[in-house]
C-alpha positions as CSV (number, residue, x, y, z in Angstrom):
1,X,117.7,-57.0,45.8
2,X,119.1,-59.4,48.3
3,X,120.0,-56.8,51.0
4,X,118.7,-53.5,51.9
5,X,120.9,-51.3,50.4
6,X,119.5,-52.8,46.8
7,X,115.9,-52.6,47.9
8,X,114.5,-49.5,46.0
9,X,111.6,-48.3,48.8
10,X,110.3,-45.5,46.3
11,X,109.7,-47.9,43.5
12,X,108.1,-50.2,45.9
13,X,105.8,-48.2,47.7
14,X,104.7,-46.6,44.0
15,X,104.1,-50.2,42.6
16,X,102.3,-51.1,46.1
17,X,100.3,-47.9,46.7
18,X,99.2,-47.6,50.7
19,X,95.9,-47.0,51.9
20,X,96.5,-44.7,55.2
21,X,92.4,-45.2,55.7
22,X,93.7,-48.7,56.8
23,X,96.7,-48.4,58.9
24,X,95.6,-49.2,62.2
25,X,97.9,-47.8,65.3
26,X,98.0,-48.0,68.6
27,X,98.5,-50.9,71.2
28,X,95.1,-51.4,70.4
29,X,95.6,-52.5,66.9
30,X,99.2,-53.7,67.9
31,X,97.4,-56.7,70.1
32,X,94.5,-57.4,67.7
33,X,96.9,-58.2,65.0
34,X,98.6,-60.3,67.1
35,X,95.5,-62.0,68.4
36,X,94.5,-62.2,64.6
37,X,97.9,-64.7,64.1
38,X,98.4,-68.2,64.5
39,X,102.1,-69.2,65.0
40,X,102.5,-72.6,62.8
41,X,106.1,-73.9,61.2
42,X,105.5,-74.6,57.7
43,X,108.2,-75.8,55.0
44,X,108.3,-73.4,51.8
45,X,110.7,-74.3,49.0
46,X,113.8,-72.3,49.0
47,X,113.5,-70.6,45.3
48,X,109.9,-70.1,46.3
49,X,111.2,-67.9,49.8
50,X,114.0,-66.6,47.8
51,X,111.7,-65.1,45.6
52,X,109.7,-63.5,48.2
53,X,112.8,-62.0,50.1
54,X,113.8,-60.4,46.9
55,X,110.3,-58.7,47.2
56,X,111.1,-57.2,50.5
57,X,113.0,-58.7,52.8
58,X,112.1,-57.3,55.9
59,X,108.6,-58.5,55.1
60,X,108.6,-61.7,53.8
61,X,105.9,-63.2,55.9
62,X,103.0,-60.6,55.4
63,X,104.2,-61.0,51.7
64,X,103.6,-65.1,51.5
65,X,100.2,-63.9,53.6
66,X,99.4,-62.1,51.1
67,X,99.7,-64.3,48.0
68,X,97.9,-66.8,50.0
69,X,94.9,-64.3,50.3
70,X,94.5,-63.4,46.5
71,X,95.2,-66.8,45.4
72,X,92.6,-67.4,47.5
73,X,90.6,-65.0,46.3
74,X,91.0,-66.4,42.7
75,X,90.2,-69.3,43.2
76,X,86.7,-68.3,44.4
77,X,86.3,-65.9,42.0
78,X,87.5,-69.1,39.2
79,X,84.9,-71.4,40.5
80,X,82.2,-68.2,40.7
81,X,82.7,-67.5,37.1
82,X,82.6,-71.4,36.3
83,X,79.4,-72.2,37.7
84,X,77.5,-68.7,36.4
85,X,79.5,-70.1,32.9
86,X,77.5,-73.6,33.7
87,X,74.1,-72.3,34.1
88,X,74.3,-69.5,31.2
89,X,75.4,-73.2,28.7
90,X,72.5,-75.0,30.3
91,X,70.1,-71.7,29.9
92,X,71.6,-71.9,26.4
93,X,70.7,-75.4,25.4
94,X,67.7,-75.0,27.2
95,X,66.2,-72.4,24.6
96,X,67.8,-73.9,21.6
97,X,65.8,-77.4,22.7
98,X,62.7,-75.2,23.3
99,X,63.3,-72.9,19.8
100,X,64.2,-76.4,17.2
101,X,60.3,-77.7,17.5
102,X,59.2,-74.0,16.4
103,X,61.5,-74.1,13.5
104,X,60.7,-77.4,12.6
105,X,57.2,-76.7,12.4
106,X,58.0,-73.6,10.5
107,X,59.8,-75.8,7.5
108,X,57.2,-78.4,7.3
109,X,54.6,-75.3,5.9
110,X,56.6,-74.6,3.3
């Protein structure tokens, strides 16, 4: 999928459903996106961009955008799900340090 004759639109759009509540048109929208973008040169790995233009090659830059934005997103979600993990241990040991006197006391009357 190097060149637009390979790129299969159908399959894409099925695998990359669009929301049309989202599209936003106009010259309105046109100049908020651009607004919304910051121009800055960055250097990406060739294989890495190679890998994206296979993806779509007209739209390689809202692609890498996008990757960004849900690694992002994981990443948050990873460290959420790491500290709720923390404080359900610690809530853990808390009760098994509070329960071991009442079973200890238990085994001493029989």
């Amino acid at each position: 999928m190097n060149t637009n004759e390979d790129f299969d639109y159908q399959s894409y759009m099925k695998e990359n459903s669009l929301d049309v509540a989202t599209i936003q048109r106009g010259t309105g929208a046109r100049e908020s996106r651009r607004l919304n973008t910051v121009k800055h040169t960055i250097h990406i790995d060739e294989d890495i961009l190679e890998q994206f233009q296979q993806l779509a090659p007209q739209k390689t830059e809202k692609l890498i955008n996008q990757a960004l934005r849900e690694w992002l997103f994981t990443k948050d979600m990873k460290e959420l799900v790491r500290d709720e993990f923390q404080k359900m241990l610690q809530q853990t040991q808390l009760s098994i340090q509070t329960a071991n006197p009442l079973q200890s006391a238990k085994m001493e009357t029989f």
